[in-house]
Structures are given as C-alpha cells and as structure tokens.
N, C-alpha and C positions, 0 to 999 in steps of 0.2 A: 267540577273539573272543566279547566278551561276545554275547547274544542283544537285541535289540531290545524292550521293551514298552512297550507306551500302555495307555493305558484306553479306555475305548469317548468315543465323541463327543456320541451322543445322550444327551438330557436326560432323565430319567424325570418332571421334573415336566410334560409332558404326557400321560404314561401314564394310564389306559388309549388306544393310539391306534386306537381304532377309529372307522368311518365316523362323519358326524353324520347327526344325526337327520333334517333338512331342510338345505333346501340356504337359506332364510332364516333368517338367521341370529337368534336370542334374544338378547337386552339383557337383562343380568343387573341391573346398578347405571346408577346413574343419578348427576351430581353434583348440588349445590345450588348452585343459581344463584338469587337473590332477582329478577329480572327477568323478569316472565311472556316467557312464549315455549315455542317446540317446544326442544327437551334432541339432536334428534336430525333427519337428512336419508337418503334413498336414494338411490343414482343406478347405473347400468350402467357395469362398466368399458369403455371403450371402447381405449384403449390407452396406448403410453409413446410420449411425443418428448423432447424437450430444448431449453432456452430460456436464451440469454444474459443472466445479471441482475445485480446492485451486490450482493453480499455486504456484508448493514447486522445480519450477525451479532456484538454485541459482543465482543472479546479474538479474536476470530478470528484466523489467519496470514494470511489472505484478504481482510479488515475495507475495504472501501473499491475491492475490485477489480472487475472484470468476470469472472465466474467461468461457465462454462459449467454448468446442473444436470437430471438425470434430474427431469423431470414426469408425471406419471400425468392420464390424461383421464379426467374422469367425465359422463356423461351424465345428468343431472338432472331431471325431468319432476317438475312441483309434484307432492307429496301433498295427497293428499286424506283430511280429517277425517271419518270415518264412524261416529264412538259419541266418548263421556267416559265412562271408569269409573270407579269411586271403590272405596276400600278401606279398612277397618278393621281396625285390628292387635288380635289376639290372640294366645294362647300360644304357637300355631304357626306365627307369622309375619302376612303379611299375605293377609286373607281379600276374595272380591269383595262389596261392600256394596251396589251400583246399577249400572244402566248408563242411558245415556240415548243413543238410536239418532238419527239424522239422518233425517228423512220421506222426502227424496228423493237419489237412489241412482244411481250412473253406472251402463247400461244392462252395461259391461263386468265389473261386481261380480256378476253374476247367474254368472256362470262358477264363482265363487268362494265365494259365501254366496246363501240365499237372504234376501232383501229383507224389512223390516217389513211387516207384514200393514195394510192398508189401514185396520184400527180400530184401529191403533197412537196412544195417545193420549201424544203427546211431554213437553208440559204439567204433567202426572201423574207421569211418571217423573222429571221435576225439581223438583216440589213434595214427590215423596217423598225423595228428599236433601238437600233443602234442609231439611227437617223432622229429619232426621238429622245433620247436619252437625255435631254436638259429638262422633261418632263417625266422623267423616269421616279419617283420618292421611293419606291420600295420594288425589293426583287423575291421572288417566293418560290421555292419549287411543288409539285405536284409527283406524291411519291407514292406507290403502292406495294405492301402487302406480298409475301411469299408464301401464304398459311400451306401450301402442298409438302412443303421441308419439315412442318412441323407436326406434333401428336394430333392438332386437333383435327375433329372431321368437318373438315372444308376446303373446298378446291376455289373457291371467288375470291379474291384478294379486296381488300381493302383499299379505300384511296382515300387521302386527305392531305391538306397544304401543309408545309414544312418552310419556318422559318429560314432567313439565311444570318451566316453574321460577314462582317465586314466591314469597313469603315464608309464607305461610299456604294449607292445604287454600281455604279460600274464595277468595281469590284467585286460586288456579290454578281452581278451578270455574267462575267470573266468564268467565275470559279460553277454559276452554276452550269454553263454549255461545259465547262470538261468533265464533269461527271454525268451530263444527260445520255442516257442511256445504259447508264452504269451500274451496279451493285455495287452497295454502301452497307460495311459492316456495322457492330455495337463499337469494334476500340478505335475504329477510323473516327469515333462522335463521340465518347465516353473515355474516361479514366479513372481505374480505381478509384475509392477514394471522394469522386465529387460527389457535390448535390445536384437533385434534380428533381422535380416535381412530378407528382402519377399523375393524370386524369385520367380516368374510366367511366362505367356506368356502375354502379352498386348494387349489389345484390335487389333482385324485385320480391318481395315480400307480400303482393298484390294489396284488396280492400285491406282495413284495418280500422278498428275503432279507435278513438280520440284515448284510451290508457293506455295502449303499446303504440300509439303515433306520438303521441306529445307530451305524455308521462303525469296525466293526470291523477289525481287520486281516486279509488274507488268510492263511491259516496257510504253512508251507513244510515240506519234508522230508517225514520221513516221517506226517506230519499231514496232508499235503494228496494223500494218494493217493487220500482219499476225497472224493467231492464236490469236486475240485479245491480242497479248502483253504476253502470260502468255511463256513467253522462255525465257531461258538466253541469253546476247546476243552473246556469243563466245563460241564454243566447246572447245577453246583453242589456243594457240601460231602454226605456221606452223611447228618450231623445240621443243620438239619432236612430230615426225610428227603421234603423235596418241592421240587420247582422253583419258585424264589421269582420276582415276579414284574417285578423288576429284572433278569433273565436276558432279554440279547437274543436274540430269536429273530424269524423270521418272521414275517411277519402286513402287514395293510393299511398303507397308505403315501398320506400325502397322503389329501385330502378330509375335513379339521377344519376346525373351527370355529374362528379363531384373532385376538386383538385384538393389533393396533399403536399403541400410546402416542405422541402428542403427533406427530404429522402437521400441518406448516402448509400453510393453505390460499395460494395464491399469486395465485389473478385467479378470479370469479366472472364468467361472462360470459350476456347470453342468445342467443336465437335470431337476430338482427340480427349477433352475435360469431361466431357459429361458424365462421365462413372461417378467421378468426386461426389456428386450433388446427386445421381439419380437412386430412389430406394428398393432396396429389396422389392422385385416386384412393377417398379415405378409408382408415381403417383398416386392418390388414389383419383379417380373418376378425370384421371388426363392421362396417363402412360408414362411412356420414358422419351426423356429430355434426347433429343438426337442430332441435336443443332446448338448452334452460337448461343449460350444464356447468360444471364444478367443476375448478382445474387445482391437483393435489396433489405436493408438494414428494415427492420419493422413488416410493418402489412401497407398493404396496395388494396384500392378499393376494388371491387367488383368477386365475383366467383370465380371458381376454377374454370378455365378457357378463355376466358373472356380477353378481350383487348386490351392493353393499358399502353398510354403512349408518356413516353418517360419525356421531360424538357426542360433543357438546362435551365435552372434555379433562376429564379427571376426577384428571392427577397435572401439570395446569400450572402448577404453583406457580412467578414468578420467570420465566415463556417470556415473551420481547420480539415481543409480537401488532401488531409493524409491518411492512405487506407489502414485499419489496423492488422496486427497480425493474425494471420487466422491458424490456430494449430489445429481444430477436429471440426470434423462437416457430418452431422449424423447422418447416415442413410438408413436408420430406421424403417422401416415399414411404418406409416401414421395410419393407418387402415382402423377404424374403431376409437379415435380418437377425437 
C-alpha cells in the first residue's frame, strides 16, 4: 500500500511567527478617501452572539431569506484627539515635520504620557505648519483610547496614529485642528452597512510543536519511536548546508498581529441600545456592554478584551455598503459554550 503524503498546512507568508511587539496594534496604510474624516475606530472585543437577518447579498443561494449570522460585539468608547502630525516625504520615506498638541488633556492620559508643559504655546506650532505647508505630503492625528467607559479592567488608554481623509495635506490640516481636542464617536466615522478591516493581536497560544503550528502529519513506524512521531522527518537537503527557514519547527504560536479584509458593519448602536446586544448576565469573561458598540458581521481576531481597531476598507472595490435587515439579536447567555 502506497504511503500517504501531504504537505504541511501552514503558510510561510506569515513567517517570521514570533510574538508582537505590543499588544496595540500599528496601521501600516491607510486608504484615500476624498471626505475629511477619521480613516480608523477602536473599540474592546466584548464577544460573539448571533442575529436573524434578510440576506440582501447579491447572486447569493440565500438572496432574499432569513438566514441566521455569527456577529461579533465591539464595545466603542469615543476617541479622543490629542495631537495633529504632519509629514514630509523624503528619500527615506515619510519623515515627522510638526506636531501640534491639544492644551487640555483627560486627567487618565497622565498614566500614559506626560501632558504639555503649561507654556505650551499651541498657536505657534500651527503658524509654524501653516508656514510650511508646501512641504506638508501627509496629515495624521494622534488619538487615544477611553477604556474607563468601558467593561474592561483598565484605566491607561491607548494611543496610536489615525489616518485622515481629504483631498489635499491642507484640508486634512483644516478638518484635523477642529476636532483637536474633541470626542469622536463610532457613527461620526462608520455607517451601517460599510466595510472595514480588523487589526488586532490574536489569541497567544504560547510554545508549540511544529503538528499544531504548521499542520504537519504525525510520523508512524518506525519514525515515530522517537518523540511519539510528532517531528518532521528532515531538517533539510545536506546542500545548502543550513536549516532554511521554511523548515517547520517549533516556536511561538498565536499572539500576531493579524488584519481581516472587508468586515461589514451590521448596526451601530449607543448607550440607550446596549440591552439589544447585551446577554442575560453579560458577556461571558467581559460584562455588560455599557457604552457606544459596533455589531460586526463574522469574527475579529484577538480574545475577549482585547483591542481591535476597525479601518475603513482599503481592498472594497464593488462591496454592496447596504446594511441588512436585522429582525432578532440573541441575548442568550453563551456561558458554556
């Protein structure tokens, strides 16, 4: 009887898999959107239920039913705008040009950065961009984090850059000084209905052998007397005389950094909404939703609490951004499930 082979399962285009860096996640790209606004939202995962809706997916098998769908809850606490950067491209990409800092400061940002220095003259640092602005290529805000509004246990807010859109460096400059210092909700940035991409960090799974990393086969015979079979059977060829690094082997599992393409958003709701979506109970191992949430068609990567920062769709060429109808929202208890 012949012998059985596969190939391995895992991908090497995520290779290298080691830990990330932080556990908030970086925005590499950003799309172009000509309409000022925020490019990007955060919110806490709180967890999965399911909601009976009208499948208004065109050529669908399903086009016009009542379909049952996995939903993911996200709990959303406004950002807050705390700086505008600007950027000038050089040889080496994009270099920082200016910042202009926000005078006043949520008392919970003191955990996180310290605060502009009271001779901080704001004025000054936008007369000296504005003076520069034929060197201006990109405008960026720096936004952080509300987690005290939300279930989870932490009072440090988060910070990371946020896209802008607009047609022109000065119009994104325009539009980001009127909201510096502002509170920016999920529907001031979102609408039912669109797409938008997750990035998170994904569950950490810590060490791991190369059969639950990369989906190799257990060896048999006399191969598996050692280590019960769970090994590859060759490190590799003698020439080249090194272990190359397409060789599964061992190592860390889980706890990347990982983006989901084209996520539609399903029902934006706020604080007055939260009953709809919260279950008997709350959550399990988060609570009850008590703030602005986000209800996303499918899963988001990471665990319950974790961050995920949602960005408008950067490959939705041709996505039908109409929300469906939703008639029933479980609130189950998922406890044991």
């Amino acid at each position: 009887m012949a012998r059985h082979h596969q190939p391995r399962k895992g991908s090497v285009a995520f290779s290298p898999r080691k830990r990330a860096a932080r556990e908030t996640p970086r925005v590499k790209s950003w799309p172009q959107v000509d309409e000022p606004g925020l490019l990007a939202l955060a919110g806490y995962k709180a967890g999965m239920t399911h909601v009976m809706m009208v499948d208004n997916q065109k050529n669908s098998p399903t086009e016009g039913m009542e379909v049952s769908t996995p939903v993911t809850i996200l709990e959303v606490p406004p950002l807050t705008v705390m700086a505008v950067r600007t950027y000038e491209k050089t040889s080496r990409g994009l270099k920082t040009l200016g910042e202009v800092l926000a005078t006043e400061t949520k008392d919970d940002l003191r955990r996180k950065l310290t605060p502009p220095a009271d001779d901080y003259d704001q004025e000054a640092a936008i007369e000296k961009i504005r003076s520069n602005m034929e060197y201006v290529a990109d405008v960026r805000v720096i936004v952080h984090t509300n987690p005290r509004l939300a279930s989870v246990p932490k009072k440090k807010p988060e910070v990371f850059e946020c896209g802008l859109g607009g047609r022109t460096p000065e119009e994104k400059f325009e539009y980001a000084l009127e909201i510096l210092g502002k509170d920016v909700r999920a529907s001031e940035i979102f609408s039912e209905g669109a797409f938008v991409d997750a990035i998170a960090v994904t569950k950490g799974k810590g060490f791991q052998g190369p059969v639950k990393r990369w989906g190799i086969r257990i060896q048999y015979g006399k191969a598996a007397r050692s280590s019960k079979g769970r090994h590859i059977g060759s490190l590799g060829p003698w020439t080249p005389s090194r272990t190359m690094w397409t060789v599964p082997q061992a190592g860390q599992m889980g706890y990347h950094r990982r983006t989901e393409y084209n996520k539609q958003i399903l029902k934006i709701g706020d604080a007055s909404e939260a009953d709809l979506v919260n279950p008997d109970g709350g959550f399990v191992r988060y609570g009850l939703v008590r703030n602005d949430y986000v209800m996303i068609k499918g899963s988001v990567p990471g665990p319950t609490k974790r961050l995920v920062v949602l960005r408008k769709a950067i490959r939705a060429a041709g996505k039908q951004e109409e929300a469906p109808q939703i008639n029933y929202i479980s609130t189950a208890s998922k406890q044991g499930v």
